[in-house]
Backbone as CSV, one residue per row, in Angstrom:
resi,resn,N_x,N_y,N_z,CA_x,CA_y,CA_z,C_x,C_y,C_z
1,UNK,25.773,-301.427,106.364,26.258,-301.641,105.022,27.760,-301.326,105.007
2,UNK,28.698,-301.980,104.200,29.692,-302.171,103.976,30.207,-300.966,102.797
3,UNK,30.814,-299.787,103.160,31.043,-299.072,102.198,32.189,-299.359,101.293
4,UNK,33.410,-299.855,102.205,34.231,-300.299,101.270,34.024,-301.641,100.314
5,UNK,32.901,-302.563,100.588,32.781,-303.657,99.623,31.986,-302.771,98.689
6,UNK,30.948,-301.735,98.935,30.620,-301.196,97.207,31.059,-300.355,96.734
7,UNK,32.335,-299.393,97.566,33.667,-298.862,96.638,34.460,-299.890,96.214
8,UNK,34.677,-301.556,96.273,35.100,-301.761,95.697,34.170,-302.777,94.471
9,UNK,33.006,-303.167,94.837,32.184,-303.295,93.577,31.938,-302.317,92.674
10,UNK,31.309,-301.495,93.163,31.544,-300.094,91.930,32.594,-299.711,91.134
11,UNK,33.292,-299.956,91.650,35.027,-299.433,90.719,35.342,-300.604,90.021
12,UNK,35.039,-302.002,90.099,34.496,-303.343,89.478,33.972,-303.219,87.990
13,UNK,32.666,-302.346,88.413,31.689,-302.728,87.678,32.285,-301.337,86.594
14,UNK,32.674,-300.355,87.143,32.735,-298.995,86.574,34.302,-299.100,85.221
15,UNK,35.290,-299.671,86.292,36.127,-300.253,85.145,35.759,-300.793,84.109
16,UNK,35.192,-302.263,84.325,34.677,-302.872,83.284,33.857,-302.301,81.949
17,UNK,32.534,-301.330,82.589,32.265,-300.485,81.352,32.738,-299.536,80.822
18,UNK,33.611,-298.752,81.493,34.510,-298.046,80.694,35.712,-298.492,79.561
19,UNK,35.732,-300.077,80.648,36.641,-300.092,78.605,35.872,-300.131,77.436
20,UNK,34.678,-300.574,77.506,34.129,-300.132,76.438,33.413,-299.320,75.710
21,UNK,33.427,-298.125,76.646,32.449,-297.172,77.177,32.764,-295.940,75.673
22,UNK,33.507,-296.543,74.426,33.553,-295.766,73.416,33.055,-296.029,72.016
23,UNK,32.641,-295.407,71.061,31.705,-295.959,70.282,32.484,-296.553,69.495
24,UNK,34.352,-296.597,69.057,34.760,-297.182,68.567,34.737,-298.700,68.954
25,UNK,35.084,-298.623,70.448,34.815,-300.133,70.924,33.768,-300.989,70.732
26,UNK,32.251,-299.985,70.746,31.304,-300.523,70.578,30.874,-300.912,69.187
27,UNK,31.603,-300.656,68.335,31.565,-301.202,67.115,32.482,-302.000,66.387
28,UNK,33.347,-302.318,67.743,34.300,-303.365,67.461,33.481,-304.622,68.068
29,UNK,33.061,-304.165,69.062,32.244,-305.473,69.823,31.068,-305.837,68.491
30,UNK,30.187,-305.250,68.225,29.314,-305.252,67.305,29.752,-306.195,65.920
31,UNK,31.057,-305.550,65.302,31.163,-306.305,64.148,31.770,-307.610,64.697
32,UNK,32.427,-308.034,65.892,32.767,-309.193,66.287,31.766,-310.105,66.074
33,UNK,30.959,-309.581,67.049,29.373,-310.136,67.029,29.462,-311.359,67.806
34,UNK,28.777,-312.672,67.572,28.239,-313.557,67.715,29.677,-314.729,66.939
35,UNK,30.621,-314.225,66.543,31.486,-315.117,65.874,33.101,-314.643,66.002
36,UNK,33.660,-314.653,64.868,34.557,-314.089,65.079,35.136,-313.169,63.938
37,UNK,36.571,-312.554,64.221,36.361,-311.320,63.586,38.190,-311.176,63.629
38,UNK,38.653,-311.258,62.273,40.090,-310.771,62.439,40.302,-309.082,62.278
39,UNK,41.758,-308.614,62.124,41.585,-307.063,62.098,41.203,-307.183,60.165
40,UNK,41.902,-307.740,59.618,41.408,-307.476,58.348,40.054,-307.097,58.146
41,UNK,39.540,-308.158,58.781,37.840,-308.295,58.864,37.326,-307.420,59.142
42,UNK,37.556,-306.572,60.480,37.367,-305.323,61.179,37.603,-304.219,60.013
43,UNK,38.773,-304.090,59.624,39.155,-303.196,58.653,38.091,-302.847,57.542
44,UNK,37.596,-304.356,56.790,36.982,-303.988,55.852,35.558,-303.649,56.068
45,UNK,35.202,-304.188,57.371,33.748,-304.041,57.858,33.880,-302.308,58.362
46,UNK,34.845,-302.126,58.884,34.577,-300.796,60.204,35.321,-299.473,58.925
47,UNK,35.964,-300.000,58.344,36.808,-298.693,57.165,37.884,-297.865,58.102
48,UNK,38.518,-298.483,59.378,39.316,-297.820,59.835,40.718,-298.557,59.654
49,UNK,41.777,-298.049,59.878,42.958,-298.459,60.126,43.512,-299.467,60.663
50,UNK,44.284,-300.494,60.333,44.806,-301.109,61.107,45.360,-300.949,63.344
51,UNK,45.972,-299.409,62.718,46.297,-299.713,64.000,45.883,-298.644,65.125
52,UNK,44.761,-298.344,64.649,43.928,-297.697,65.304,42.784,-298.748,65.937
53,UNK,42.254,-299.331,64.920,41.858,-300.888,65.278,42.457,-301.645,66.644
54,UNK,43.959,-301.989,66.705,44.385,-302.797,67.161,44.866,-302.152,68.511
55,UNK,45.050,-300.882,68.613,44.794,-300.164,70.480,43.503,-300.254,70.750
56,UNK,42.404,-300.421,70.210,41.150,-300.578,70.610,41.386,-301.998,71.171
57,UNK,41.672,-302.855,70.158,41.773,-304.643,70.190,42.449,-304.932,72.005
58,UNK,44.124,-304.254,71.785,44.113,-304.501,72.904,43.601,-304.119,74.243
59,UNK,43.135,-302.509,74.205,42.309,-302.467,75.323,41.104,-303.621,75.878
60,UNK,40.538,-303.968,74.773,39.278,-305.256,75.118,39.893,-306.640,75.256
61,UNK,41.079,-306.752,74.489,41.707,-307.996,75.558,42.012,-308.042,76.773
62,UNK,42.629,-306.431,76.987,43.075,-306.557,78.653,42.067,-306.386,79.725
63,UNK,40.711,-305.429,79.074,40.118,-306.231,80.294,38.784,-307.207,79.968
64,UNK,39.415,-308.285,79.373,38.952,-309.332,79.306,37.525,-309.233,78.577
65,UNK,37.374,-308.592,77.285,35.976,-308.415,76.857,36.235,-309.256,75.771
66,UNK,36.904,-309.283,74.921,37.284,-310.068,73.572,38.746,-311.516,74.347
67,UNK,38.627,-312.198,73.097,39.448,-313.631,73.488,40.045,-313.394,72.117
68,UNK,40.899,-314.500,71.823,42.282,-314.277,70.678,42.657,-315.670,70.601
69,UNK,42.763,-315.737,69.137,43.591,-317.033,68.380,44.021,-317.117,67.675
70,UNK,45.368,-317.485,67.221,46.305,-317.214,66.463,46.006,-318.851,65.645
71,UNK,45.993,-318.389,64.213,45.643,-319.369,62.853,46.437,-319.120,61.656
72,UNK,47.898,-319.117,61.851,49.332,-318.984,60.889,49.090,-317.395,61.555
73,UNK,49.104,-316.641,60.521,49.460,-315.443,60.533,47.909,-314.360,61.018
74,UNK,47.348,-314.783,60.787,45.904,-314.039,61.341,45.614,-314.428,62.974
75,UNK,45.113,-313.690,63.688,44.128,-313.536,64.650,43.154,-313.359,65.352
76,UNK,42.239,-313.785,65.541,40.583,-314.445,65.216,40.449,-313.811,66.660
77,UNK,39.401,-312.950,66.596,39.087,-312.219,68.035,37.224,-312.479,68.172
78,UNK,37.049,-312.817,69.155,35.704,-313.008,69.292,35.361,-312.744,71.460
79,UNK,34.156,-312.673,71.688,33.673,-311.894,72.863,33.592,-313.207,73.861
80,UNK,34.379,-312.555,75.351,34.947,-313.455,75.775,33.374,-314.090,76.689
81,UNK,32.584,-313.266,76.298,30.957,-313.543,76.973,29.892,-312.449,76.205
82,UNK,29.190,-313.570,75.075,28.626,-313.035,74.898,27.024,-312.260,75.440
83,UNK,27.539,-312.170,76.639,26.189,-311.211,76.976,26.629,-310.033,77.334
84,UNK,27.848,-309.658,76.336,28.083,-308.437,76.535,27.295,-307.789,75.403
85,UNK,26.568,-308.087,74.468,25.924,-307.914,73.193,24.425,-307.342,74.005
86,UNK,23.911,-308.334,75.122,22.760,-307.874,75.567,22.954,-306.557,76.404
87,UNK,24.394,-306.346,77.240,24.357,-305.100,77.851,24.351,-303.993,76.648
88,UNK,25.159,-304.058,75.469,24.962,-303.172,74.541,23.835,-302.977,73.764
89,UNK,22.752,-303.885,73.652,21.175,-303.825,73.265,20.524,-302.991,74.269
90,UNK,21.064,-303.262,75.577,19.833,-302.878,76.562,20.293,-301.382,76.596
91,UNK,21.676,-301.427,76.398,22.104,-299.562,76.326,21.173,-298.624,75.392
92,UNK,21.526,-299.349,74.202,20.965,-299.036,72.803,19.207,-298.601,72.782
93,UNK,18.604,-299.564,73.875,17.063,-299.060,74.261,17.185,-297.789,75.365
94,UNK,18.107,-298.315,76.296,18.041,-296.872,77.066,17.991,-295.652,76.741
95,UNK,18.919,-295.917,75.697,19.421,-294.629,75.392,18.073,-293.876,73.707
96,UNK,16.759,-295.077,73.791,16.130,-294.342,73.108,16.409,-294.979,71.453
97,UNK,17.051,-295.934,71.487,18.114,-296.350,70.150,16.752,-297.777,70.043
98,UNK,15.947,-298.159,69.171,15.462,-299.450,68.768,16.855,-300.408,68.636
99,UNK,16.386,-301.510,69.749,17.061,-302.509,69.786,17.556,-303.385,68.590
100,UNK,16.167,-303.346,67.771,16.260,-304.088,66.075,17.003,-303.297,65.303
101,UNK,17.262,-301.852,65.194,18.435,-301.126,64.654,19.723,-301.824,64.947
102,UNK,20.118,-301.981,66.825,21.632,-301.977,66.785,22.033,-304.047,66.626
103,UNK,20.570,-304.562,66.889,20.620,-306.094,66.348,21.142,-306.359,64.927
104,UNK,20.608,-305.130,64.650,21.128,-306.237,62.596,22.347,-305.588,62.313
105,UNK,22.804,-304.749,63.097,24.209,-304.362,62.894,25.361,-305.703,63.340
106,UNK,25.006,-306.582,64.442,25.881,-307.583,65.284,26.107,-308.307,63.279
107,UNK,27.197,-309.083,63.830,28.057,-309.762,62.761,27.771,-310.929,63.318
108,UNK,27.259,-311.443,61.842,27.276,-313.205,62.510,27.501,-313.815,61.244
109,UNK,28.041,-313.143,59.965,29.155,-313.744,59.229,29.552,-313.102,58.526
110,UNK,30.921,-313.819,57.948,31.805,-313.413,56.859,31.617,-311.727,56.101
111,UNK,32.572,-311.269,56.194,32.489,-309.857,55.197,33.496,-310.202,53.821
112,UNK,32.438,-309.822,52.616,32.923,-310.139,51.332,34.312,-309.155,50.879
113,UNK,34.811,-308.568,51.892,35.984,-307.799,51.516,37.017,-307.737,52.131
114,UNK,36.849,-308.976,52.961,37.956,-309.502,53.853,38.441,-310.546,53.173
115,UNK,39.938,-310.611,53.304,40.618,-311.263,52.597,41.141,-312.949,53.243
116,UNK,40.751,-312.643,54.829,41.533,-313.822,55.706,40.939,-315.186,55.280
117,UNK,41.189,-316.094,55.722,40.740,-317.728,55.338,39.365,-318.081,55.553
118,UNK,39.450,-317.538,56.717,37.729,-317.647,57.226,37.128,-317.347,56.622
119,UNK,36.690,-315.971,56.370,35.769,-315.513,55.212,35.842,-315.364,53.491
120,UNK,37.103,-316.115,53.147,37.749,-316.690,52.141,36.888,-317.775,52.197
121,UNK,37.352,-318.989,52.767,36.369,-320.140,52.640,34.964,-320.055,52.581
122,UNK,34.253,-319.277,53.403,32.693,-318.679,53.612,32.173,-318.618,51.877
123,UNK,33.134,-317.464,51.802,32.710,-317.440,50.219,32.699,-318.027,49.620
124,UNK,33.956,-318.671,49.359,34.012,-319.984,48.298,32.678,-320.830,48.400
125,UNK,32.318,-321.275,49.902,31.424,-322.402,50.074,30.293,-321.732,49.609
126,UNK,29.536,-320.503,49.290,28.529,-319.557,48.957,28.306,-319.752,47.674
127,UNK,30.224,-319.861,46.746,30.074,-319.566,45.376,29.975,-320.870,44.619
128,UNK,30.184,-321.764,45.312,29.828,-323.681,44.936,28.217,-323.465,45.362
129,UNK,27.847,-323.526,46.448,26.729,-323.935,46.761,25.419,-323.233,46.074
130,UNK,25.838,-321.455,45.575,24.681,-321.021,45.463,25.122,-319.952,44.534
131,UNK,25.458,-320.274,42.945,26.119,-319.724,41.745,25.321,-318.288,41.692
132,UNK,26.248,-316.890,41.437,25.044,-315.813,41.512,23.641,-316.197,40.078
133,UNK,22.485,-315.638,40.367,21.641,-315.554,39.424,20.746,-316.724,39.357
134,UNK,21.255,-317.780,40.210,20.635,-319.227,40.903,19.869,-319.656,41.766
135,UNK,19.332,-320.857,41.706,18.817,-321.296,42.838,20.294,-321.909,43.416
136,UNK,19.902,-323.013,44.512,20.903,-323.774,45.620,20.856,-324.432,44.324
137,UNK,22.031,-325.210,44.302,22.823,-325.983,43.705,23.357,-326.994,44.736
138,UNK,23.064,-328.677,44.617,23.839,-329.255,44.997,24.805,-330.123,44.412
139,UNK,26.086,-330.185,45.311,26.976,-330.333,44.007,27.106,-332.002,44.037
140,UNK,27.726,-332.208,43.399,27.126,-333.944,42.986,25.991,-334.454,42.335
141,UNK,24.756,-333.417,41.815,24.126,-333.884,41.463,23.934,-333.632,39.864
142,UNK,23.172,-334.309,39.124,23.205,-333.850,37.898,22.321,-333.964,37.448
């Protein structure tokens, strides 16, 4: 066996989970979720700071856990593979945590207290399509 190929797979694999290896991260990954996620978004979902937020942000860009897109002035961050969601489920059982707990936490849309376009539009299309106190409404019809 090759010791230096699994000192250098291990230190691979060991990097990689350590960038995310903090519960802030892991609840940055989480509210990302399955979509995407600006810092506003983060902000209003997570209740932390901008730029406490955004040293987290860049740690998971640099090593390549989250991806980035710039849309005027906002930046749309979403998981550069999402089966990083299943390593954090399968943690979440290891560690004794019901998987269906840390599942309905993942984000897979819009937060009503985010202000960016994305979840601006979300709403809007929510508040045409489905008036509070209503059934669906389609519009055009009468």
């Amino acid at each position: 066996m090759n010791t230096r190929t699994i000192t250098q797979i291990t230190d691979q694999i060991a990097s990689f989970i350590q960038a995310f290896a903090s519960p802030a991260r892991i609840a940055i990954l989480l509210t990302v979720g399955t979509g995407e996620a600006c810092v506003c978004h983060l902000e209003a979902a997570l209740g932390w700071r901008q730029a406490y937020i955004s040293q987290h942000l860049m740690a998971l860009r640099k090593a390549d856990i989250l991806r980035d897109r710039r849309d005027g002035r906002f930046i749309y961050y979403r998981l550069a593979n999402p089966t990083i969601l299943e390593l954090v489920l399968g943690a979440a059982q290891l560690s004794g945590i019901d998987p269906e707990k840390v599942y309905a936490l993942i984000n897979s849309e819009n937060n009503p207290s985010c202000e960016c376009p994305n979840c601006a539009d979300q709403q809007l299309d929510k508040l045409i399509t489905q008036p509070p106190g209503s059934g669906t409404v389609e519009i055009g019809n009468t």
